[in-house]
Structure formats: structure tokens, C-alpha cells
N, C-alpha and C positions, 0 to 999 in steps of 0.2 A: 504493500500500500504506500511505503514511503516514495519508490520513485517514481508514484504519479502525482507528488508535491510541486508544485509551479508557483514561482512568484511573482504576483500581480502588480504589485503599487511599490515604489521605495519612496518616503516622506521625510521630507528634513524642512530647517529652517534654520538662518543663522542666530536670530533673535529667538527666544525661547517665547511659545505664547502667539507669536504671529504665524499670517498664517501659510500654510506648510507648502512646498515646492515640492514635487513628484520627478525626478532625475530616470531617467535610463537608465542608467547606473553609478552605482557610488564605490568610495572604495572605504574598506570596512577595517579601522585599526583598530588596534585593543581601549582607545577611549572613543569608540564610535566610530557613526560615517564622519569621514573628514568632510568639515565646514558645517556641522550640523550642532543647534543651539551653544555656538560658540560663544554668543551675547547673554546676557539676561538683567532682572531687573530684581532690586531690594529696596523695603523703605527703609526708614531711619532706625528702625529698631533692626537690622539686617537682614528680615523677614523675607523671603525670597517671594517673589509677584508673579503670578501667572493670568492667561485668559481666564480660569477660574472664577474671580471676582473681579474680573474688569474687562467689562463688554466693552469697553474703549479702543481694544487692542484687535478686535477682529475689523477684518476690512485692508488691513494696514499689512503690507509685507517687504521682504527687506530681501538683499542682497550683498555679499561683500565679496571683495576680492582680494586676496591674501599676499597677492603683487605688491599693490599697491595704496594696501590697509585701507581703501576707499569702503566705507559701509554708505546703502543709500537704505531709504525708507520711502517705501511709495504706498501709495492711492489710485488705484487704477492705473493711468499712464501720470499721473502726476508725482513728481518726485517732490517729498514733505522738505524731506533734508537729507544732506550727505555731506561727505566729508574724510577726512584722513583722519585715521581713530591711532592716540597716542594712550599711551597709559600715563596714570597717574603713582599714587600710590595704591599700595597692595591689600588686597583686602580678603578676607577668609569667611566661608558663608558654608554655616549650616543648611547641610541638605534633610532636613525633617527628620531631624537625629542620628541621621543610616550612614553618612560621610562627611566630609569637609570638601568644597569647592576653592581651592587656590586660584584668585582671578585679580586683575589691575582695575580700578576705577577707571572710566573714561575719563580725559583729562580737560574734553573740552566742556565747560557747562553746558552750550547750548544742548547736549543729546538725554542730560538728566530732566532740564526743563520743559524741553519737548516733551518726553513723554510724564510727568510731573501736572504738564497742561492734560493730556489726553486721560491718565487717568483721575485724576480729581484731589491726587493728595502727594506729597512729596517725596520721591523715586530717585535713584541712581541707576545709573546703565554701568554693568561691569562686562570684561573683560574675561572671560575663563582662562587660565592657564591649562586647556585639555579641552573638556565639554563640559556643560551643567546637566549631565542628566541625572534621571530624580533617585534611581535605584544603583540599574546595571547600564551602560549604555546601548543593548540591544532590545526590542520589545518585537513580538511575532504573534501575528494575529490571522486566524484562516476565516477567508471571505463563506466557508460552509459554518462558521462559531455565528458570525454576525447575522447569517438567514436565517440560519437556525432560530435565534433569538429573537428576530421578528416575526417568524412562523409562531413560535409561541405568547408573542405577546399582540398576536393578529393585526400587523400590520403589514402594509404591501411591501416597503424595505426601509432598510437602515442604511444612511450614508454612512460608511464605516469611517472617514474623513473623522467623523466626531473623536475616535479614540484616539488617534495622530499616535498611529501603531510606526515605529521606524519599517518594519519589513510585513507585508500581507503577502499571505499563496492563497493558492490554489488547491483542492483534493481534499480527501481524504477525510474519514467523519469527524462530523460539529465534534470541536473543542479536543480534538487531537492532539491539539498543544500541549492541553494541560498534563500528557503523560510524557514529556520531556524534560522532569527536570532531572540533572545529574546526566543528562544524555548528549550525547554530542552527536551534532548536527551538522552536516555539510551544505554550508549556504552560500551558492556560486563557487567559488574558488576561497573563499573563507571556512574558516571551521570555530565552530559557536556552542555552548555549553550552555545548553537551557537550563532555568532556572525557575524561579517560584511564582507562580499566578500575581497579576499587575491589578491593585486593587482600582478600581475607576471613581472617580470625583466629578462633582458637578460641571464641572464643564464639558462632560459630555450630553446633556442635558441643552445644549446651545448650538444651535445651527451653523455650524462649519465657518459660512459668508457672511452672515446677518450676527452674529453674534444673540441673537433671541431666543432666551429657553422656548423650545417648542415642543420636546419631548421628554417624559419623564422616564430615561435609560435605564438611570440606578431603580427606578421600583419596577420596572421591565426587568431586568437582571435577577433583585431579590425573587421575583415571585416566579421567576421560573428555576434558579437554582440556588437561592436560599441564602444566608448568608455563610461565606466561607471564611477559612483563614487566610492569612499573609502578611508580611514585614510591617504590615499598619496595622494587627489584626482583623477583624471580623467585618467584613463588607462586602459589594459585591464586586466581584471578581469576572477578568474579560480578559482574556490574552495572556502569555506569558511575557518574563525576561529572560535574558541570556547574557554572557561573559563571553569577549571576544576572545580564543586561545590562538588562532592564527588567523592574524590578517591577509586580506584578499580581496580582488573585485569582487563587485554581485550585480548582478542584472534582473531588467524586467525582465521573468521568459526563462531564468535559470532552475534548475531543478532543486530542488530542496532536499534532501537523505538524511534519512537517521541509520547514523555509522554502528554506536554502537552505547549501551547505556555503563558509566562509570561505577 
């Protein structure tokens, strides 16, 4: 059953929270796809900021280029701001107890106040020295887990966009995932070590583009499979993580395998 796994979408973003680019293919280090939630945002208490609680950030997507540390922030075809991102001083950011993120302040104000205006209360834009991601930096989610889930909570479909999974396939039965943890995985020319169920938070509950809770995912989730455990404890549960063991390309269209369980 493993090698009729195919994978459909790869989703990144350099800003964490905005919203997500879908690449061909990326290439997959042991802190992530490269160029993926490089940026992110903290308020004053160091509190790390997501689309979560601030519908201000969807709509809004971003770009950079590692050349020549240009990051831009656009609006459709309108670009908000951009600019050459320098660091500042250095700053260290709890990730919801589970790690520490070593990242630089941006050093120029206008990119805190920009977004500062956008969400309503006073922000910093950092710098990761790596990625900010929240667990593991791989998440995998099978486009058969998310039908599934609409089959049961009788709707026509679910845009999967809402979970902003890094890698979606193709195959094999609803929530296949979740019997990969401790298993090693061949993804593309990468090899990845799944790991423990990705508990889901309101923001998926918000429409991908519009930023508008429209659909109530997490009571969709609970009532069809209850609540489970994981590194946040008891909630509901959608997709797994994974730990990068060998970097490698991956592509739309690559095959997915399970090698072999550790």
C-alpha cells in the first residue's frame, strides 16, 4: 500500500502565518524546506503570533530572497513593503514550551510597525537563525484523512489549505499517517522519521483567503474521532510530524514509502 503514496501539494511560507506558496518542489534539510517560515512574529511579552488570532495577516503574502536578503510583503499584485532585512540584536523565543527559536530582530522599524498597524497591538518581526517551526519541522497530511473527515462531518469538502500541512499525498486509507510514528519514511529523495499526531488550533476554523471563521474543524474532528493525545495533550488531532534524518529534494508527483519502522 505504501508505494501507491503520491505527493500532492508542498506548502511553505517565508513569514510564519501568511499565506502559504505551493512550490514544485523544495528541498528538504534537517531544519525544514529551505526558505520556509524563516520570518515570524512576537509581542512584547515574547509571545510568539500567529494567523490564529489575527485575521489581519491573511490576504497578505510574502517573498524573500536569500541573495539578496530582499523580503517583500504583498496584497495581490501590490507590494505593502520591502526591503533589505538586516539583523539586529539577538533574540530567543519560546516555542510553547517544546524548544527555543534562536533568531535576530529585524533591525529596521518600519517591518515591526507595519505589521504592529495590521494586527492591532505591538509586534516584532524576527529573524530565525534555522526555521520557527512549532514542533518538528516536517508535518504530512493524506488528502484521503481530510475526505474522510468531511465524509463524516457531511460536508461536500474540506480545503485542506486550512491545516498549512508542509507535505500532503496521495493513497492509501484515511489517517494512514497516524501509524508512522518511529517509522521512517522515504519522501522524494529525502528520508523523514514520523513522528506524533499535530494537535490543530483554531485557525483552522478560518478560511484559507478571507481569513473568516467559517467552519467549525476542531468540533468536526472531536466528534468524529474524539479527543486524543499529543505534545499539547488532549485535543483534536489531524496529520502527523516528522524529523528530517537525510536531506533531499521532494517533489509534486514523488512517491512516498514506508522503509521501515525503528
Amino acid at each position: 500500500m505504501s508505494s501507491d503514496l503520491t505527493i500532492t501539494r508542498l506548502s511553505i511560507t517565508p513569514v510564519k502565518g501568511l499565506a502559504l506558496h505551493h512550490p514544485d518542489a523544495i528541498d528538504l534539510t534537517r531544519q525544514g524546506a529551505a526558505g520556509d517560515r524563516l520570518f515570524y512574529l512576537v509581542d512584547d511579552t515574547g509571545r510568539l503570533q500567529s494567523c490564529t488570532r489575527n485575521p489581519g495577516l491573511y490576504g497578505l503574502s510574502a517573498s524573500y530572497d536569500t541573495q539578496s536578503r530582499r523580503l517583500e510583503v504583498t496584497r495581490g499584485d501590490e507590494v505593502l513593503l520591502g526591503g533589505v532585512i538586516e539583523p539586529a540584536e539577538p533574540v530567543d523565543t519560546d516555542m510553547w514550551g517544546l524548544h527555543t527559536i534562536s533568531a535576530d530582530a529585524v533591525a529596521d522599524p518600519a517591518w515591526s510597525g507595519f505589521f504592529s498597524d495590521l494586527i492591532g497591538r505591538r509586534v516584532r518581526l524576527l529573524m530565525a537563525r534555522g526555521a520557527a517551526h512549532d514542533v518538528h519541522p516536517v508535518t504530512l497530511l493524506g488528502t484521503g484523512s481530510v475526505e474522510e473527515l468531511a465524509r463524516r462531518a457531511g460536508v461536500h469538502d474540506i480545503d485542506s489549505r486550512r491545516f498549512r500541512m508542509l507535505i500532503e499525498f496521495s493513497g492509501g486509507e484515511p489517517h494512514v499517517e497516524d501509524s508512522w510514528e518511529a517509522t521512517l519514511l522515504e519522501v522524494g529523495d529525502a528520508l523523514v522519521l514520523g513522528g506524533g499526531p499535530v494537535q490543530r488550533c483554531a485557525a483552522t476554523t478560518r478560511n484559507p483567503d478571507s481569513g473568516a471563521v467559517d467552519l467549525q474543524t476542531l468540533r468536526m474532528i472531536r466528534n468524529y474521532r474524539g479527543l486524543q493525545d499529543s505534545v499539547f495533550g488532549l485535543g483534536a488531532n489531524l496529520g502527523v510530524y516528522g524529523k528530517v534524518v537525510e536531506p533531499g529534494r521532494v517533489s509534486v508527483g514523488d512517491r512516498l514509502r514506508v522503509r521501515s519502522a525503528t
